[in-house]
SEPARO-988277 format. One line per 10 residues: number of its first residue (from 1); their letters; for each residue z, y, x negated of N, C-alpha, C. Coordinates in steps of 0.02 Angstrom, whole numbers. Each point is the difference from the previous one (the first is absolute). Layout:
# residues N
NUM> A> Z/Y/X/Z/Y/X/Z/Y/X ~ ...
# end
This chain:
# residues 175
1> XXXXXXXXXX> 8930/1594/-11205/-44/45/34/-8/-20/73 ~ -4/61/48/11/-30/75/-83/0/12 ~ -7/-48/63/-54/-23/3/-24/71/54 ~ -80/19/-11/-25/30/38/-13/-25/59 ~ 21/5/90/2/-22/46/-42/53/32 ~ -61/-14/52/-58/36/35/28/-38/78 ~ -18/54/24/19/-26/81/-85/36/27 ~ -26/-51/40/-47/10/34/-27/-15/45 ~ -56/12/58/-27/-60/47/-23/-48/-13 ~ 12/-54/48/-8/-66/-36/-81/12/11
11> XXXXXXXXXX> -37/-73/-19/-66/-8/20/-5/-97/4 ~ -41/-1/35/11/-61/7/0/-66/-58 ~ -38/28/-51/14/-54/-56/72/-4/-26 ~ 37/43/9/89/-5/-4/11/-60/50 ~ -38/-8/53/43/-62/49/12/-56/-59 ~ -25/-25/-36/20/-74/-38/89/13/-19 ~ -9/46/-48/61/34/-34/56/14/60 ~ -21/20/58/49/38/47/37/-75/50 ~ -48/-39/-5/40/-64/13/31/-45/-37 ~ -26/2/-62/51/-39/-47/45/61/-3
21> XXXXXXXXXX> 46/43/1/48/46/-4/41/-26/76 ~ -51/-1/61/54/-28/41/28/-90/-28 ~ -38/-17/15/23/-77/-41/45/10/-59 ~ 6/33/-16/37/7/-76/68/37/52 ~ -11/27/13/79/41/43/46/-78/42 ~ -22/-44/20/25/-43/52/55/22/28 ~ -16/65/28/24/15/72/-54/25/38 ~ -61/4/-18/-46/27/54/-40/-37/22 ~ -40/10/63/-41/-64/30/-53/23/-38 ~ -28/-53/-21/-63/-8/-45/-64/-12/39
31> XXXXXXXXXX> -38/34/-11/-66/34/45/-54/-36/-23 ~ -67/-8/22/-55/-24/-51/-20/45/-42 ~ -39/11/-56/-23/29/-38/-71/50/78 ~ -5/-33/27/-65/42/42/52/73/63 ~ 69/-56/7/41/60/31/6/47/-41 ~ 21/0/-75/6/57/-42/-59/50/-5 ~ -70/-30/-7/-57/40/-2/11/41/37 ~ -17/-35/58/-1/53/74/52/42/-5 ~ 71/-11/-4/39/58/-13/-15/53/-30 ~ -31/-7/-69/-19/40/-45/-53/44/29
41> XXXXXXXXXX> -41/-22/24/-72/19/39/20/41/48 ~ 20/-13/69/19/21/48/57/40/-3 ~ 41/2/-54/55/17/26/31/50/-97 ~ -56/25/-31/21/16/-47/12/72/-14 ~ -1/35/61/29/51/-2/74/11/4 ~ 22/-52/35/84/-25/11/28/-68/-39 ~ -33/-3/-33/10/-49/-58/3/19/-79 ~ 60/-25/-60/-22/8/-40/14/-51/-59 ~ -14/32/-65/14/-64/-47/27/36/-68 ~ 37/-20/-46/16/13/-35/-11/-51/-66
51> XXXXXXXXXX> -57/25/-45/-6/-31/-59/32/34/-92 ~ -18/-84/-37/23/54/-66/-32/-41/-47 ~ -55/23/-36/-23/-28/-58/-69/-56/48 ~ -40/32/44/-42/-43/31/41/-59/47 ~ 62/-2/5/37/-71/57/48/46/33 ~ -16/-24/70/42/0/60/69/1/1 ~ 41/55/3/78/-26/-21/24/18/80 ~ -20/6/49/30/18/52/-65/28/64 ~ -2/-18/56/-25/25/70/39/6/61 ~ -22/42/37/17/16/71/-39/3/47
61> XXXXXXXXXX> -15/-53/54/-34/24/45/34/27/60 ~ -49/33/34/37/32/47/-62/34/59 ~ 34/21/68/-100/28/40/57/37/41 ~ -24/58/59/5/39/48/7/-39/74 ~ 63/-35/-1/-23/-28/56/-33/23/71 ~ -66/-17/39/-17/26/48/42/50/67 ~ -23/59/7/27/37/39/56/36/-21 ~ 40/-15/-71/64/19/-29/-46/27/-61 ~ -53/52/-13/-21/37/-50/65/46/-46 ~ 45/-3/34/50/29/-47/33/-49/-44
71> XXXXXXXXXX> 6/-52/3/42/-74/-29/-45/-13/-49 ~ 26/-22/-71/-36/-47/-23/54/-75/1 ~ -22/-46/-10/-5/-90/11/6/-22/-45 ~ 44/-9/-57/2/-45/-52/-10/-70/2 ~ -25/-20/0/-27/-95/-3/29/-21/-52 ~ -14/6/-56/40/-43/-75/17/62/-53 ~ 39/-19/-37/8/36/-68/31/-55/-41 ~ -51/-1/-37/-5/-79/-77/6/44/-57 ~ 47/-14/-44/22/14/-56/9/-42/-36 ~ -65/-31/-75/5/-39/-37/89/-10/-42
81> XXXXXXXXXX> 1/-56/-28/54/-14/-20/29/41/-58 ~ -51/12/-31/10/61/-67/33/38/28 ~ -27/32/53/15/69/27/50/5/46 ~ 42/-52/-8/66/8/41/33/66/-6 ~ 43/-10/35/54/65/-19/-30/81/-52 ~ -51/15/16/-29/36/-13/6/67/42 ~ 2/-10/58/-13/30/68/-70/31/21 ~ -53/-77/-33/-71/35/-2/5/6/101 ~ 43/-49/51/-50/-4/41/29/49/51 ~ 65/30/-14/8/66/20/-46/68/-35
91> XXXXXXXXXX> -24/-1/-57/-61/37/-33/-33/6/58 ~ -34/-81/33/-68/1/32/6/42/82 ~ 80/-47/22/11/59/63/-7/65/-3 ~ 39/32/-55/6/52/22/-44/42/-42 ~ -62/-33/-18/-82/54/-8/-30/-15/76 ~ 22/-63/21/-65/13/61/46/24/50 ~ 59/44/8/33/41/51/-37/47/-42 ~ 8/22/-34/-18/55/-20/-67/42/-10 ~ -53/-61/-24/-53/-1/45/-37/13/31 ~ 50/-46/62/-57/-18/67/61/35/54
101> XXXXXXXXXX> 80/40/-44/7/40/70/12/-13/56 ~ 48/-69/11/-13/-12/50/84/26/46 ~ 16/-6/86/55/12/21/50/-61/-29 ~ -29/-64/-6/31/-56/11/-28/-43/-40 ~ 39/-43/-31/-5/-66/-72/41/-44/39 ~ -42/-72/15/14/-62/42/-17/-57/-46 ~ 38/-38/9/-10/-99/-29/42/-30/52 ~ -22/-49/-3/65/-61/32/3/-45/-57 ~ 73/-36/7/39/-24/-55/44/-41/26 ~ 9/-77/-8/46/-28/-4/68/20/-17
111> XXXXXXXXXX> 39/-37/48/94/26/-17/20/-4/-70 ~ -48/-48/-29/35/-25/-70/-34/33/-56 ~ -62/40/30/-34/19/-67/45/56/-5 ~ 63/-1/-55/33/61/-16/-54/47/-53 ~ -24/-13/-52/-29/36/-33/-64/46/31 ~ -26/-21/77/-48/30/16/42/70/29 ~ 56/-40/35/46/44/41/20/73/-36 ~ 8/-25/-60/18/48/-44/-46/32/-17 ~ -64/-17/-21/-56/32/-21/-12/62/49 ~ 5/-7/65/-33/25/45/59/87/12
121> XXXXXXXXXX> 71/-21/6/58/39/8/18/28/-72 ~ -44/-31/-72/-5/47/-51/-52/66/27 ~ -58/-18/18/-62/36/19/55/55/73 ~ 24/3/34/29/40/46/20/37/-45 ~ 86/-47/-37/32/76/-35/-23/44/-48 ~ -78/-17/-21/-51/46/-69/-14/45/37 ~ -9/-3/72/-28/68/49/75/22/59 ~ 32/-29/-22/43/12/42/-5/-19/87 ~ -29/-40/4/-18/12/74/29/-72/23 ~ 17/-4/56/32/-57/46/-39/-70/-18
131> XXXXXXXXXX> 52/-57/18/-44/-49/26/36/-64/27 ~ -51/-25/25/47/-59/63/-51/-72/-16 ~ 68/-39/-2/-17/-67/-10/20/-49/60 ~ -30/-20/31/2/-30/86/37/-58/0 ~ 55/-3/33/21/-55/30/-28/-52/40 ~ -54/10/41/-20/-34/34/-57/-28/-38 ~ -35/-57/0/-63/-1/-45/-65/37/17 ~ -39/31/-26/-84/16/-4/-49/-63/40 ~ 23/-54/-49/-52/-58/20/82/-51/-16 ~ -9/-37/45/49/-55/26/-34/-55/-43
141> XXXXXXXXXX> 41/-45/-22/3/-80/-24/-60/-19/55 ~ 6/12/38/-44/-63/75/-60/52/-4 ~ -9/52/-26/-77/62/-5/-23/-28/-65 ~ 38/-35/-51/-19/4/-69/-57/-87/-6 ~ 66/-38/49/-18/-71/-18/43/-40/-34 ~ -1/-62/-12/45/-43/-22/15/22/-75 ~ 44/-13/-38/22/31/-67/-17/56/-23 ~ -26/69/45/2/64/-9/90/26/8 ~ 28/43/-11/62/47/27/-55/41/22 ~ 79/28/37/-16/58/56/-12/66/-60
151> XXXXXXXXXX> -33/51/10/-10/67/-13/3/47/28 ~ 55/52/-15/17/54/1/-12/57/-18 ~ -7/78/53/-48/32/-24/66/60/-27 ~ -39/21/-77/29/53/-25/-36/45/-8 ~ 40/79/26/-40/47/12/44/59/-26 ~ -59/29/-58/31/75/-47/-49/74/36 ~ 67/29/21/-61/65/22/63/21/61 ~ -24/60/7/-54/39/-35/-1/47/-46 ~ -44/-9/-37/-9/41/-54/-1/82/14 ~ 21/32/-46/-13/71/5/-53/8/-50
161> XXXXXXXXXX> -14/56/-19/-50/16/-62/23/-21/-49 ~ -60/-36/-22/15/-55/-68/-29/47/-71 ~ 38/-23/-42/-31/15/-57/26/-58/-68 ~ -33/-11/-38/15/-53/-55/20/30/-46 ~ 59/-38/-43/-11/14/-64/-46/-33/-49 ~ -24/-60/21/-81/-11/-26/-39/-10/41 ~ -30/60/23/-65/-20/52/-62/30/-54 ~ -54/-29/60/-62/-15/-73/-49/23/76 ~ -59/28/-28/-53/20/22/-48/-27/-3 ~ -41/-22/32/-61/-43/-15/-7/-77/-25
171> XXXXX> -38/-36/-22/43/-94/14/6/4/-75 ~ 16/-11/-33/68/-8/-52/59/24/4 ~ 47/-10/-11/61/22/-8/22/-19/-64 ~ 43/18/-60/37/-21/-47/72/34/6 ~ 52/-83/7/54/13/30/47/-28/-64
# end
């Protein structure tokens, strides 16, 4: 029997769960549990989470970066280990394009994170729409600090009129 999966806004008691999911991924920088709150808080209209059976199997944060109201900002997408190869965290992109509507879907990404790379240029070809992955870095090795890599910004858009084949109305979703 497949498991019932709810996609919703986070709230801040998800921060505990939403950082052990990054810690559990070890490819993402791991945040405090008080950065996750605040994400959730501040930023949970462009944020979301995906649970199943009361536990956390996956989040995305993400915000509008200032003055670029058309962009949304992906920050992380953590996908518990269960939930690998699932394609919960393309699920999560492409409800909050769909959404929140936006011209433009942005992250920066290391050269080596192939699976993000991919994540992101799966999310283009579901809408069909362009996207560019920068040669030059976003934030430089010498912007990051000593044992950071450089980050690179990837950018899907623009979107035309979106529509889902599972989009959900109101905060539940069952996907």
């Amino acid at each position: 029997m497949e498991e019932k999966i709810i996609i919703r806004p986070p709230t801040s008691r998800d921060a505990p769960a939403m950082r052990d999911l990054a810690e559990q991924s070890h490819v993402l920088s791991v945040n405090s549990t008080y950065y996750y709150a605040l994400m959730a808080h501040h930023f949970q209209e462009t944020s979301m989470v995906a649970e199943s059976n009361g536990d956390l199997c996956a989040f995305l944060t993400g915000y509008s970066p200032p003055r670029h109201d058309n962009t949304l900002f992906v920050w992380q997408v953590g996908v518990g280990k269960k939930w690998l190869g699932r394609g919960l965290g393309k699920k999560l992109l492409i409800e909050l394009v769909v959404e929140k509507q936006p011209l433009f879907l942005e992250a920066t990404i290391t050269l080596d994170n192939k699976p993000s790379i991919n994540l992101f240029r799966s999310v283009a070809r579901h809408f069909s729409a362009d996207h560019l992955f920068t040669t030059t870095p976003f934030f430089s090795e010498e912007d990051l600090g000593a044992g950071e890599e450089a980050e690179h910004l990837m950018r899907v858009g623009p979107f035309e009129t979106i529509k889902s084949t599972f989009m959900y109305g109101g905060t539940n979703a069952y996907i």
